[in-house]
NUNUTOR-753558 format. One line per 3 residues: number of its first residue (from 1); their letters; for each residue z negated, x negated, y of N, C-alpha, C. Coordinates in nm, 4 decimals. Layout:
BEGIN
NUM> A> Z,X,Y,Z,X,Y,Z,X,Y; ...
! end
This chain:
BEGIN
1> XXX> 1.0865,28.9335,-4.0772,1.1646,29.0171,-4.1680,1.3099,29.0178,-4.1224; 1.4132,29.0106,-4.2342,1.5508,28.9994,-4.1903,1.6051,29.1328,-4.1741; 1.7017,29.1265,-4.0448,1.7172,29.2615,-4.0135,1.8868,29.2917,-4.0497
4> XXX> 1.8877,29.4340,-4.1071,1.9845,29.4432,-4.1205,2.0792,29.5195,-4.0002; 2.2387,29.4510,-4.0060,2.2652,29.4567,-3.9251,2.2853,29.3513,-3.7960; 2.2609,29.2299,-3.8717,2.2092,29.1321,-3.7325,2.3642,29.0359,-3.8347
7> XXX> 2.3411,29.0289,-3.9269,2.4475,28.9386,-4.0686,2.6343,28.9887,-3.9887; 2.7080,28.8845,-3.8915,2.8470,28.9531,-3.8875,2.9187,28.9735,-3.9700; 2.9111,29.0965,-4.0778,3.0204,29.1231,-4.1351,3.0472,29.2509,-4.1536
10> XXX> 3.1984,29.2956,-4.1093,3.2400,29.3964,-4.1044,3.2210,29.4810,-4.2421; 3.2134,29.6078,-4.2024,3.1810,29.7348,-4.3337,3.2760,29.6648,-4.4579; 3.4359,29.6823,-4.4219,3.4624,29.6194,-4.5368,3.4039,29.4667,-4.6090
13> XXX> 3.4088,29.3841,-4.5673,3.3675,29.2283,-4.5796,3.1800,29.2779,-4.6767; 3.1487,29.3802,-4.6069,2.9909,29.4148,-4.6890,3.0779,29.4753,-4.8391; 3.1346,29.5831,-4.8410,3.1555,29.6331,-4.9481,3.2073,29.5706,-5.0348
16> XXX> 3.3064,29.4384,-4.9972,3.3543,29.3522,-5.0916,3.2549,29.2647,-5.1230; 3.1705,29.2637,-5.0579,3.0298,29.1719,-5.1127,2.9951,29.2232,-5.1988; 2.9381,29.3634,-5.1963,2.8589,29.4108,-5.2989,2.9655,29.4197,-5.4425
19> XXX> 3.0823,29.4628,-5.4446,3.1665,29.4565,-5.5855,3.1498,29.3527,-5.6040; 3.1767,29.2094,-5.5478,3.1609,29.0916,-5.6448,3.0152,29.0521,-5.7173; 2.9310,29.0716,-5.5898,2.7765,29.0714,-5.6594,2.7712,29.1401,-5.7827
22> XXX> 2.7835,29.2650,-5.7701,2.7407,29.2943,-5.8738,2.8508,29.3032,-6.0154; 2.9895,29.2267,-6.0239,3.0347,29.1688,-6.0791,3.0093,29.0451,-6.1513; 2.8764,28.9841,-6.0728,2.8426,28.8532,-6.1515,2.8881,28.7517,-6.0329
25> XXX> 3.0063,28.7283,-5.9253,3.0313,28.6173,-5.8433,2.9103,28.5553,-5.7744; 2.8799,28.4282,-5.7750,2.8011,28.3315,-5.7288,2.8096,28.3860,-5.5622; 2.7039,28.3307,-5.4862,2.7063,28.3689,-5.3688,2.7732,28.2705,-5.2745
28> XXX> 2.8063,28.1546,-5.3546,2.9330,28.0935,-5.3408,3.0588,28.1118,-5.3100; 3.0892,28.2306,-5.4594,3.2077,28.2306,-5.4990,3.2550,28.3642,-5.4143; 3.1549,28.4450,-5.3599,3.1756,28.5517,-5.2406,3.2065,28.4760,-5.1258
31> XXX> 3.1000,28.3799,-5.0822,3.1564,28.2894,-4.9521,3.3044,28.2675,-4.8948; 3.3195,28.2432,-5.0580,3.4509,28.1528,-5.0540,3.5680,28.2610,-5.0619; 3.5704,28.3442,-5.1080,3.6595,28.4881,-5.1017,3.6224,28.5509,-4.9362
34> XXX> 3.5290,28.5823,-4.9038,3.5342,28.6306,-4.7587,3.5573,28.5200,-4.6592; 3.5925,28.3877,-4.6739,3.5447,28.2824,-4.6194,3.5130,28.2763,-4.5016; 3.3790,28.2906,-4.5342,3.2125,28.2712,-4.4375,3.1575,28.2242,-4.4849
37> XXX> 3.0536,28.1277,-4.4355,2.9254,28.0522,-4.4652,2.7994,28.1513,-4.5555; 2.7608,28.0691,-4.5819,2.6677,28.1747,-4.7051,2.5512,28.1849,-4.6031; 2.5420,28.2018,-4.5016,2.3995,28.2665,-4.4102,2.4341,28.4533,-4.3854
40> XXX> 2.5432,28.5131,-4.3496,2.5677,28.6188,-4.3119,2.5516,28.6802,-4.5214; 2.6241,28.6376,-4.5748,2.5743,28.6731,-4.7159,2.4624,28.6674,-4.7922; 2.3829,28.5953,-4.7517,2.2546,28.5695,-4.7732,2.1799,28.6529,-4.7533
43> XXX> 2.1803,28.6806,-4.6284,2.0714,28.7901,-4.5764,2.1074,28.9330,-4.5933; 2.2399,28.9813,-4.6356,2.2897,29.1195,-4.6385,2.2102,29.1151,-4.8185; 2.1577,29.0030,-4.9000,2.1856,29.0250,-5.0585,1.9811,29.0453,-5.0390
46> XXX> 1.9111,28.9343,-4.9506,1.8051,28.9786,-4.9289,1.7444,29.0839,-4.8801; 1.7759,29.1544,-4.7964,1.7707,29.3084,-4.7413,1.7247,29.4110,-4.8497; 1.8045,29.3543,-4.9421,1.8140,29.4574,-5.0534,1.7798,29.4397,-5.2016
49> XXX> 1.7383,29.2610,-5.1642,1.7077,29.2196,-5.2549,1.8380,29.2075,-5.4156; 1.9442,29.1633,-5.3456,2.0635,29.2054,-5.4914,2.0922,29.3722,-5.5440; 2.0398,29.4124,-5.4349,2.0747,29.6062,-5.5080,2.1706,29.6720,-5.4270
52> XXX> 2.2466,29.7007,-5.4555,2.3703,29.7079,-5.3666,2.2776,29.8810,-5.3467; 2.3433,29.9303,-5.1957,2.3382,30.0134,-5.1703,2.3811,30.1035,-5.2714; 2.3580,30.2397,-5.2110,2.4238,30.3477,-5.2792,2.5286,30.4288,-5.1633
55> XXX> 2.6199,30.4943,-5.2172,2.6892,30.5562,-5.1185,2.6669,30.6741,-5.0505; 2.7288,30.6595,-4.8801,2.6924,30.7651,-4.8025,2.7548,30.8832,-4.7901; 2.8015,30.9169,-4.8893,2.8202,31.0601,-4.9391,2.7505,31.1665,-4.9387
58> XXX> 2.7852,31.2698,-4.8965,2.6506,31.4381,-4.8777,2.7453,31.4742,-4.9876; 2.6971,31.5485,-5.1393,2.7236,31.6590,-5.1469,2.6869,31.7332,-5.1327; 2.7577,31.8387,-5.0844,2.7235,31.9594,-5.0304,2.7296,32.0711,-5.1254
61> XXX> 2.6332,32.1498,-5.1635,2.6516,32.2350,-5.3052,2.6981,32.3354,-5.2462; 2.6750,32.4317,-5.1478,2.6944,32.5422,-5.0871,2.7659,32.5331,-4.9010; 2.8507,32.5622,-4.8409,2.9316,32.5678,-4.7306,2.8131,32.7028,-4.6708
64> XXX> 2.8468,32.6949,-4.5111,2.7410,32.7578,-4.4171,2.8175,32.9142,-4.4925; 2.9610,32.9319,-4.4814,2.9923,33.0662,-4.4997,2.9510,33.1098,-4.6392; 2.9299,33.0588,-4.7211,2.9025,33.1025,-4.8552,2.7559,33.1346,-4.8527
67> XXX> 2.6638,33.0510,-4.7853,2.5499,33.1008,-4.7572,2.5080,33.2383,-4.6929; 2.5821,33.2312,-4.5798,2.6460,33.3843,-4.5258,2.6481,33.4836,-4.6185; 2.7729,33.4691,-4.7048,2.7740,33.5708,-4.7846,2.6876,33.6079,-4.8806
70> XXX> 2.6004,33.5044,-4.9570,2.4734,33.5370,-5.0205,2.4151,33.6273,-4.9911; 2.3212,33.6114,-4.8216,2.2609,33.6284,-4.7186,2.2997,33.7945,-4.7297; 2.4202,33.8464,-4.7349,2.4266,33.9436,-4.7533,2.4390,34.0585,-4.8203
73> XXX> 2.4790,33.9482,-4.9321,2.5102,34.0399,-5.0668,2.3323,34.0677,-5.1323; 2.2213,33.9666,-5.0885,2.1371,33.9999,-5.1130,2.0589,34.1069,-5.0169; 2.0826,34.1390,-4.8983,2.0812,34.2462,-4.7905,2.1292,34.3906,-4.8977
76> XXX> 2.2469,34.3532,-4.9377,2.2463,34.5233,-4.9924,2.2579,34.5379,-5.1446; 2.1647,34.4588,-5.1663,2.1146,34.4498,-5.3160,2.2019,34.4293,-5.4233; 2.2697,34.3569,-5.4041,2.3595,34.2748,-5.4973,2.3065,34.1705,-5.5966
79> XXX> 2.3185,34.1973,-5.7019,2.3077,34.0988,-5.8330,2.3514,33.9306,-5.8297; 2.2828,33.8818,-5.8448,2.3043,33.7175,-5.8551,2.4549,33.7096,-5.9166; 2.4882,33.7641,-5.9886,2.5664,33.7221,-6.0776,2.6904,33.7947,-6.0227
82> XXX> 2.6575,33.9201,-5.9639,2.7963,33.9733,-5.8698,2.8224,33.8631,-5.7730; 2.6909,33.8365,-5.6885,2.7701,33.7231,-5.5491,2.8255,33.6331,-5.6124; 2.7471,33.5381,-5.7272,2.8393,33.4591,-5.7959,2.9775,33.4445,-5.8114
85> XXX> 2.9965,33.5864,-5.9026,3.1401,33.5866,-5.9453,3.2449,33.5823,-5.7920; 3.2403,33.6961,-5.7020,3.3090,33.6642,-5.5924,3.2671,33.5502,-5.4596; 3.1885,33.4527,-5.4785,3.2368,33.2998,-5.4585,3.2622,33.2080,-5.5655
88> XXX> 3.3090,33.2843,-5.6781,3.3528,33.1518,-5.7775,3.2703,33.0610,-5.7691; 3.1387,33.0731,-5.8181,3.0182,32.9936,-5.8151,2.9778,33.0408,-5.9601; 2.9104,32.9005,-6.0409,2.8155,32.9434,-6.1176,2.6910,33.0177,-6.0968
91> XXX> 2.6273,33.1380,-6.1658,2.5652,33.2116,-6.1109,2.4158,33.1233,-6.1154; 2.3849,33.0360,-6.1744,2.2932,32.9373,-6.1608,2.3115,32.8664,-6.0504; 2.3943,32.8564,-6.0245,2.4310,32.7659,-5.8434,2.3489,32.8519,-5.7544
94> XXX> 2.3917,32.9482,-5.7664,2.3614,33.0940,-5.6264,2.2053,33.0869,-5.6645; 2.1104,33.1154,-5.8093,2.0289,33.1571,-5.8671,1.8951,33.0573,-5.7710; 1.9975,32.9218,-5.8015,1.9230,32.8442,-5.8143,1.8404,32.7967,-5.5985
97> XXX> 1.9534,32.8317,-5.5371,1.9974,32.8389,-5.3966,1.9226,32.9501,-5.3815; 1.9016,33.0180,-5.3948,1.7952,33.1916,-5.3653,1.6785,33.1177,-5.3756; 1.6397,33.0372,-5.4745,1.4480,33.0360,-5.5262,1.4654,32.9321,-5.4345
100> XXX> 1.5437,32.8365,-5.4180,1.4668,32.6824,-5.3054,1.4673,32.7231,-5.1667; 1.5304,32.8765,-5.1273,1.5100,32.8752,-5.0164,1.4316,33.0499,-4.9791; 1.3208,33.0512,-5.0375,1.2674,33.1936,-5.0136,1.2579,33.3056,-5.0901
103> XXX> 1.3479,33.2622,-5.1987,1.3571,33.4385,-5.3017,1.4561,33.5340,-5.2324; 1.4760,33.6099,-5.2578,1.5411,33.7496,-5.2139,1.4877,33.8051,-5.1073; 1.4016,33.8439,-5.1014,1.3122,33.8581,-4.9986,1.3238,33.8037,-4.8454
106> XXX> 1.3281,33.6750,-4.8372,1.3201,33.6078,-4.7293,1.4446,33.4590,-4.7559; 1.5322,33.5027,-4.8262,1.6659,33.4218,-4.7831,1.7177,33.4086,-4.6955; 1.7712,33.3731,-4.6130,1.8387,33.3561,-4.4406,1.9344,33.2438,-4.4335
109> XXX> 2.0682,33.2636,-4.4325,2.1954,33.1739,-4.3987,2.1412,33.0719,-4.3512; 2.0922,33.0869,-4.2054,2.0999,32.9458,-4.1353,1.9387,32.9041,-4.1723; 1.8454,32.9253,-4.1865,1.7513,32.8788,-4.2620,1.7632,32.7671,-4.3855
112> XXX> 1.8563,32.8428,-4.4515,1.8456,32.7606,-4.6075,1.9824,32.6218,-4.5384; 2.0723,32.6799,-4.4784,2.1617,32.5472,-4.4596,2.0943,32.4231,-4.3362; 2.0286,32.5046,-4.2792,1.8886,32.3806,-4.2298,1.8203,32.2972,-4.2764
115> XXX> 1.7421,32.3606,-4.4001,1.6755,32.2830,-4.5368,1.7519,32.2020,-4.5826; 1.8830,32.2384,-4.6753,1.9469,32.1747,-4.7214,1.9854,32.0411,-4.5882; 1.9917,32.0558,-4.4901,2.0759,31.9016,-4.4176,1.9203,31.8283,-4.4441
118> XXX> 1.8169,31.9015,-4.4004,1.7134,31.7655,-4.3810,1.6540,31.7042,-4.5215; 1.6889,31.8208,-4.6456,1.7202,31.7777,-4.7666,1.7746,31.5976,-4.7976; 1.9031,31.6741,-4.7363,2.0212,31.5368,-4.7767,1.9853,31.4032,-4.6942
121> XXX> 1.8743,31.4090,-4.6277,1.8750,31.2787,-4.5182,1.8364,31.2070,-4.6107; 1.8609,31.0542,-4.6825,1.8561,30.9239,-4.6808,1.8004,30.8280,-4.6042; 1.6966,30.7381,-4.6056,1.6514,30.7396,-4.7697,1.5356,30.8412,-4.7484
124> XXX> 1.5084,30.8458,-4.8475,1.3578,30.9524,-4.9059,1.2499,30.8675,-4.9254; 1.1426,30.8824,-4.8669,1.0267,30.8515,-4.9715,0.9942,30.7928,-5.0629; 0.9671,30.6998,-5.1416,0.9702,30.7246,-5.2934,0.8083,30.7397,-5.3376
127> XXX> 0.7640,30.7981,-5.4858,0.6049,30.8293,-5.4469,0.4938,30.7381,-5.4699; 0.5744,30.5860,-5.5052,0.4772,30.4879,-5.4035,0.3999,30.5027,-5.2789; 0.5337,30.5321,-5.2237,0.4535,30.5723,-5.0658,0.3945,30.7218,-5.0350
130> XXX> 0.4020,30.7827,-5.1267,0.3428,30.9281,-5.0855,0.1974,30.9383,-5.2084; 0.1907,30.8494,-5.3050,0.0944,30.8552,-5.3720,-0.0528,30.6768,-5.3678; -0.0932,30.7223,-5.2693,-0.2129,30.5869,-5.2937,-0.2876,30.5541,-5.4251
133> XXX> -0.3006,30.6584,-5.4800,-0.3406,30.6408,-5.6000,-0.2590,30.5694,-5.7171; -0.1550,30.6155,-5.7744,-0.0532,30.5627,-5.8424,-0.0363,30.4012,-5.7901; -0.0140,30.3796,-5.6575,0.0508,30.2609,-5.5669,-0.0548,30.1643,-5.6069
136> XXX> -0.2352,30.2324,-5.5864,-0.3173,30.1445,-5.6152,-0.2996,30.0528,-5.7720; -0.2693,30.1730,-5.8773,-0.3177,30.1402,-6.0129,-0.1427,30.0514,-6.0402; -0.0057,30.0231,-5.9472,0.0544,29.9470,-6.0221,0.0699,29.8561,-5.9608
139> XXX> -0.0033,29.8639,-5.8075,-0.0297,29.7067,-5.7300,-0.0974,29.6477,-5.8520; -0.2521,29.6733,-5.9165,-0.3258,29.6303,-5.9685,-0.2419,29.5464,-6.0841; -0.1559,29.6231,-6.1540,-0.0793,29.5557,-6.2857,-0.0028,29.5071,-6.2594
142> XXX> 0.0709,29.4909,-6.1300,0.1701,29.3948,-6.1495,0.0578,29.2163,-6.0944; -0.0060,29.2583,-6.0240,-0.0934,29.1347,-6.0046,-0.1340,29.0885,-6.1454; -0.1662,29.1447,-6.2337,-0.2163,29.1566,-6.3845,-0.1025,29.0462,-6.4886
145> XXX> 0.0355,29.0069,-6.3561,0.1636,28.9803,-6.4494,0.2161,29.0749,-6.5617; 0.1932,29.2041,-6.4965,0.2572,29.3376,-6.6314,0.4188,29.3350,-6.5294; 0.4958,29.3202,-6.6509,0.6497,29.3803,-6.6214,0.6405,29.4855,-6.5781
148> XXX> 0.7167,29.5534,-6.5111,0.7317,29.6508,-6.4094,0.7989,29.7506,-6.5482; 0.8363,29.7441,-6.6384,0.8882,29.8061,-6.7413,0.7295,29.8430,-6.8273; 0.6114,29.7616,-6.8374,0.5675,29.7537,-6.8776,0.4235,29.8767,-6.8386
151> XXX> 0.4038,29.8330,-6.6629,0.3253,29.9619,-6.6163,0.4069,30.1237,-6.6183; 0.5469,30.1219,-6.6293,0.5849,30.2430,-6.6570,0.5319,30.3155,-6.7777; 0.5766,30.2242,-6.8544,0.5245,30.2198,-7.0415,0.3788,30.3026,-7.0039
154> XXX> 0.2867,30.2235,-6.9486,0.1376,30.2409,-6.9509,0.0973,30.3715,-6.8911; 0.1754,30.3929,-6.8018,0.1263,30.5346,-6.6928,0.1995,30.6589,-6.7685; 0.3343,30.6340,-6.8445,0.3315,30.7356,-6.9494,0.2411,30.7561,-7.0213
157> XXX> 0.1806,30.7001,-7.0994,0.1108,30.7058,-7.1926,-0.0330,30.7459,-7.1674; -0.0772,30.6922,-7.0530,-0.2278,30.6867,-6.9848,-0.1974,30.8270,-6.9277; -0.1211,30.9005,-6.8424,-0.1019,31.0268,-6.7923,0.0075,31.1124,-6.8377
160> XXX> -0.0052,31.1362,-6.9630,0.0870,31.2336,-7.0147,0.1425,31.3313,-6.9827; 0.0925,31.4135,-6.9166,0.0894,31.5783,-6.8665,0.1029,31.5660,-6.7077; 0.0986,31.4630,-6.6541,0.0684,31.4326,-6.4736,0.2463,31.3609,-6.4472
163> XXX> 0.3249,31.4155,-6.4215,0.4293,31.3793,-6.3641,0.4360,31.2836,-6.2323; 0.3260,31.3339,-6.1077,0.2702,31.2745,-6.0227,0.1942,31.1275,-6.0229; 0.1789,31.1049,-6.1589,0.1317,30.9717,-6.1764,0.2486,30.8503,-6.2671
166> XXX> 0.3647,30.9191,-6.2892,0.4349,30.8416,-6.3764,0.5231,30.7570,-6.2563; 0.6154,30.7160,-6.3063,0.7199,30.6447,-6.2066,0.8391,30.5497,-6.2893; 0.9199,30.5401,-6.2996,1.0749,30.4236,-6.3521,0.9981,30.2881,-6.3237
169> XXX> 1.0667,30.2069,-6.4134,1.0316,30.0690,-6.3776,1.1486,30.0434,-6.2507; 1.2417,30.1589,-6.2661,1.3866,30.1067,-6.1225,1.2677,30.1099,-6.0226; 1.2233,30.2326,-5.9864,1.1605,30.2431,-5.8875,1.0499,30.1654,-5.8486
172> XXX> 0.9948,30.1073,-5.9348,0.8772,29.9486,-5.9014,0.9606,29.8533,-5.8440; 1.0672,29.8407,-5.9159,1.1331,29.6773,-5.9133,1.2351,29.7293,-5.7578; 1.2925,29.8491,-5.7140,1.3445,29.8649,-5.5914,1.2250,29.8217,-5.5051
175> XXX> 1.1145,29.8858,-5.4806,1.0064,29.8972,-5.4215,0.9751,29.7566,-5.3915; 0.9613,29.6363,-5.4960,0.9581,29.5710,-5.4259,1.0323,29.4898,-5.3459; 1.1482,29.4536,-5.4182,1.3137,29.3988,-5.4011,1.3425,29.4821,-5.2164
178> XXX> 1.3908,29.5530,-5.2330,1.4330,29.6424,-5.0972,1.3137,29.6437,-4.9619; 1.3477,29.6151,-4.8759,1.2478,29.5288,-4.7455,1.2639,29.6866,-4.6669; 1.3852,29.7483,-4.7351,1.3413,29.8640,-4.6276,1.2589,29.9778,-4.6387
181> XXX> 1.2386,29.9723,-4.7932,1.0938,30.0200,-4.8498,0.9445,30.0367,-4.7889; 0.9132,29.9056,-4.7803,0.8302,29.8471,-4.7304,0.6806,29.9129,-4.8407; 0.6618,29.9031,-4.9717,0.5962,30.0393,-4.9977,0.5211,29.8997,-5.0961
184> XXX> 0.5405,29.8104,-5.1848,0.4593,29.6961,-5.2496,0.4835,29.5761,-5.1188; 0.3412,29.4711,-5.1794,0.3929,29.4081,-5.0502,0.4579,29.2660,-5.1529; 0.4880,29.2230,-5.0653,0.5910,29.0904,-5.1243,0.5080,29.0196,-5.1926
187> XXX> 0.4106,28.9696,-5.1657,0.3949,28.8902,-5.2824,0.3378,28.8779,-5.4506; 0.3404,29.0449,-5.4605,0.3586,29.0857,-5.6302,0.5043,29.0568,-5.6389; 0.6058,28.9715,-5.5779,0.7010,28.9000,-5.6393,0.7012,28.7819,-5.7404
190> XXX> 0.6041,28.7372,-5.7291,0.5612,28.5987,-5.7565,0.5340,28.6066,-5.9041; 0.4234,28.6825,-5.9234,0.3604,28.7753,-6.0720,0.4735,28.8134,-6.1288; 0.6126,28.8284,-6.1419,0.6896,28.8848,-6.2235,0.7602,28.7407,-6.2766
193> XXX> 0.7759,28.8178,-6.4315,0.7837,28.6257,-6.5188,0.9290,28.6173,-6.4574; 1.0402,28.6631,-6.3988,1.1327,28.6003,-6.4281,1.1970,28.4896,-6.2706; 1.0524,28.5311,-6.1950,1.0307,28.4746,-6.0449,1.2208,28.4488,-5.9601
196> XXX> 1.3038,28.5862,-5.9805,1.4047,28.5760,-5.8943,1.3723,28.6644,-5.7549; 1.4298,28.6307,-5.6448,1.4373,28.6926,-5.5561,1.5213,28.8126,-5.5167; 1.6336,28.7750,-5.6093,1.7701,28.8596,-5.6424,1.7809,28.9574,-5.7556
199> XXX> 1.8053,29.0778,-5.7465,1.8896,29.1242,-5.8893,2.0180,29.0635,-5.9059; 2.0436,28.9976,-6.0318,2.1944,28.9346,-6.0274,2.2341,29.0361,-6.1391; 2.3681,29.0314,-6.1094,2.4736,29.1523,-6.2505,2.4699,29.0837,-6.3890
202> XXX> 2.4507,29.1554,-6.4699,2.4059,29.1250,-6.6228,2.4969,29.0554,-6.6801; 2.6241,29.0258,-6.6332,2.7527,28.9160,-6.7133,2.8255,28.8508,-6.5785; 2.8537,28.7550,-6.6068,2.8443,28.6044,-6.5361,3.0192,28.7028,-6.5195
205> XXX> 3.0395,28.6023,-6.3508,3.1884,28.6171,-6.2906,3.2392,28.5445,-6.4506; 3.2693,28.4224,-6.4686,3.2961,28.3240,-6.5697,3.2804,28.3751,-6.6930; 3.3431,28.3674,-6.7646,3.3338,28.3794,-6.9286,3.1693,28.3399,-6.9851
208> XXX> 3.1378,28.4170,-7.0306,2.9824,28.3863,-7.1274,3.0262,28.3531,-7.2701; 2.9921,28.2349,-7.2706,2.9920,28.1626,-7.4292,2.8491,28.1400,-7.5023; 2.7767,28.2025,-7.4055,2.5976,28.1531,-7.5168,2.6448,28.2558,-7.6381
211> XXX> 2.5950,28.1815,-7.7142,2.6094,28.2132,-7.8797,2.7206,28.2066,-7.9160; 2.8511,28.1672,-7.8705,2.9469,28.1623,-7.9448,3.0041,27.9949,-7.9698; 3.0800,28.0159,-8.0302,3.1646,27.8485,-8.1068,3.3035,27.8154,-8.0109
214> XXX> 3.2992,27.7568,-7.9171,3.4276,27.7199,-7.8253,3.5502,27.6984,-7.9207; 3.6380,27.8001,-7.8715,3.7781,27.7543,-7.8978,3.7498,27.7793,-8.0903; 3.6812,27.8894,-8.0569,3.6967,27.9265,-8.2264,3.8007,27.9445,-8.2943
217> XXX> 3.8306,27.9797,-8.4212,3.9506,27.9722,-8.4711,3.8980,28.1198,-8.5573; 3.9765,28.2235,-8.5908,3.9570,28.3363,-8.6823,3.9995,28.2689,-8.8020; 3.9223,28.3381,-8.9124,3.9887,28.3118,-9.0647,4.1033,28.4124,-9.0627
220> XXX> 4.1334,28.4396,-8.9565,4.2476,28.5485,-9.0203,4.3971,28.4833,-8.9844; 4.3252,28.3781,-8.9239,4.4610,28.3039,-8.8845,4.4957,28.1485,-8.9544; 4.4418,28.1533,-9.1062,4.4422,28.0371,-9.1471,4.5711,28.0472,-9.2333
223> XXX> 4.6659,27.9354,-9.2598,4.7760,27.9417,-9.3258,4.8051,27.9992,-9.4411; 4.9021,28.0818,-9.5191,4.9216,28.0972,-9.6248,4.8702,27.9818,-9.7350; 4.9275,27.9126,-9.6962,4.9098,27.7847,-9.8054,4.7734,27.7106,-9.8531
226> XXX> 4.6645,27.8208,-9.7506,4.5235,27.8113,-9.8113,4.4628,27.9040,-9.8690; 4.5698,28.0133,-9.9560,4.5040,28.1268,-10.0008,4.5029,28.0676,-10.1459; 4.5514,27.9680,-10.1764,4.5224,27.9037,-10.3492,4.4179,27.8013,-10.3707
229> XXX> 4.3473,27.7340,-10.2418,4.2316,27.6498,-10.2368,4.2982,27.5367,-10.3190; 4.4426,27.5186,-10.3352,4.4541,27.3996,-10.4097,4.4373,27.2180,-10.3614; 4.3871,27.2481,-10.2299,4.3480,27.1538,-10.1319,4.1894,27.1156,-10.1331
232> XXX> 4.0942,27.0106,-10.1636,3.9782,27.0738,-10.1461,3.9328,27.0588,-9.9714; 4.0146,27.0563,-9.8932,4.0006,27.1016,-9.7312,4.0708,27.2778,-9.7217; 4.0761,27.3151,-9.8245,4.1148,27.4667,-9.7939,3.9682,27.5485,-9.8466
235> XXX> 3.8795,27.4376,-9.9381,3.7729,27.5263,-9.9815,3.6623,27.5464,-9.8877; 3.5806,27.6338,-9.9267,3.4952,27.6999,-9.8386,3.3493,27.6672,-9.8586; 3.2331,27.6755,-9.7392,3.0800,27.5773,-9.7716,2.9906,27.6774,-9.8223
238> XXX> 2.9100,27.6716,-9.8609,2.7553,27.7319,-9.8290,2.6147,27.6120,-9.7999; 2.5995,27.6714,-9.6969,2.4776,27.6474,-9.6585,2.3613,27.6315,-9.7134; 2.2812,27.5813,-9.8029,2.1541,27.5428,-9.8688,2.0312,27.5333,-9.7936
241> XXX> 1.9565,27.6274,-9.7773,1.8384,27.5660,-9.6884,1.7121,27.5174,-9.8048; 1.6617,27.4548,-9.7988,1.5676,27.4088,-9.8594,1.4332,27.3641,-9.8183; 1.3361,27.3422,-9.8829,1.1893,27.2696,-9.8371,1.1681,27.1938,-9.7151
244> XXX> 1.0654,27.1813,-9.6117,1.0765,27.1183,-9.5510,1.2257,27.0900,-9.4482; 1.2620,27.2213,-9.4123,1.3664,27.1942,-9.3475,1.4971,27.1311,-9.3736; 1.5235,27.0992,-9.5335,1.5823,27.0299,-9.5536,1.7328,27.0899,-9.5912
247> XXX> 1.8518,27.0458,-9.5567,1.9423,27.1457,-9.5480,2.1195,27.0780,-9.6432; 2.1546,27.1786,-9.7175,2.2471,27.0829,-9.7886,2.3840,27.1911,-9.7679; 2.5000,27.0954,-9.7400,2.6410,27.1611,-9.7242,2.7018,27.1871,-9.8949
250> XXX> 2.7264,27.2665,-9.8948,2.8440,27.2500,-10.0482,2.9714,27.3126,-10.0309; 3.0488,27.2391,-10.0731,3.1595,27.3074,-10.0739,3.1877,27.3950,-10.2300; 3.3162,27.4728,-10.2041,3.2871,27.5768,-10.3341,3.4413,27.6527,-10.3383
253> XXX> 3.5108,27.6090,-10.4507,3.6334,27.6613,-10.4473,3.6043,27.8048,-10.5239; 3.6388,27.8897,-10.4410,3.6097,28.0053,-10.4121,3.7039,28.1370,-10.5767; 3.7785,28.0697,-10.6338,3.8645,28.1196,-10.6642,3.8154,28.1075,-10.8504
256> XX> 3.7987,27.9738,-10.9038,3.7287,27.9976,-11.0193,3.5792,27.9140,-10.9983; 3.5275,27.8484,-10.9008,3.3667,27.8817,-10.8798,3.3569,27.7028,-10.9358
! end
């Protein structure tokens, strides 16, 4: 297993990796912008399988002193909505900060700002790994060749009312993609029709021309001197499809037919 951390490239040199990745740049065309060999890039895009991290940011909803003051305003029986107003807090903020950590009753400053840090630790779980059951029934379908979009579909529908049994197709397709997971095992990679190893970004570094006409020309930019069709290269076609595939051009001066 490739370890992360072992790939030399400095924090920045990673973060400019991940904007171009997921910009669409070839793992080439990153090489060649950080210029390094595509082995240290390679293995930072496998790690993660093409999913760029997320950032290491805490927000922090509530500060230790504001907890404090909760702590006390609920001590001498103060209204949610009084502590609110004097920390300039929504009173759903405070409301909501009372019930995750005890009720009124048994709220406590350094208690709840305890919870909250081991809260914020990264990464979490996901309930692949906390549910065997679920894990069993979408190992089973993705072996089945079901899109990972597809067993989501199914476990809605099959467990309506069971939250505990549903799951994102993100969260299948991280699960298996991301090595630091470790939660599907690798080779329900194989079973998925589009057999990449990578998430790549949905529009190419390069201009995307599928479906379009190179070096098109607008009708809005055609000369005055073809608004009278008195040319028959100023007149205009229709298309005929016919029997057997058979297909006829016409031209058609547009003006008396």
């Amino acid at each position: 297993m490739l370890k992360e951390g072992r790939p030399g490239l400095t924090e920045e040199q990673k973060a400019d990796m991940w904007r171009r990745w997921k910009a669409g740049y070839s793992i080439r065309e990153i090489c060649q912008a950080l210029n390094r060999n595509s082995s240290p890039v390679y293995q930072q895009l496998a790690i993660r399988g093409g999913i760029a991290p997320p950032g290491r940011i805490r927000a922090v909803v509530l500060k230790m002193a504001e907890r404090e003051e909760i702590s006390r305003g609920l001590g001498s029986g103060e209204s949610v909505r009084s502590i609110a107003r004097r920390l300039a807090r929504a009173p759903s903020t405070v409301s909501r900060e009372v019930a995750r950590h005890g009720g009124r009753a048994r709220y406590r400053a350094s208690h709840a700002d305890y919870e909250a840090s081991l809260s914020a630790l990264r990464p979490k779980p996901c309930r692949l790994a906390l549910n065997d059951r679920l894990r069993n029934i979408v190992t089973s379908k993705l072996a089945l060749e079901w899109s990972h979009e597809q067993v989501s579909g199914w476990l809605k529908i099959r467990y309506p009312g069971d939250e505990s049994m549903q799951i994102s197709h993100e969260t299948i397709y991280k699960s298996l993609f991301i090595q630091a997971r470790g939660v599907l095992k690798k080779e329900l990679i194989k079973h998925l029709r589009t057999g990449r190893r990578f998430r790549y970004a949905r529009k190419s570094a390069s201009e995307d021309l599928r479906g379009k006409i190179p070096e098109a020309i607008s009708m809005r930019e055609r000369p005055a001197e073809a608004e009278d069709r008195a040319i028959p290269g100023h007149w205009e076609g229709d298309l005929l499809c016919g029997t057997k595939s058979s297909q006829i051009i016409t031209l058609v001066e547009r003006h008396s037919r």
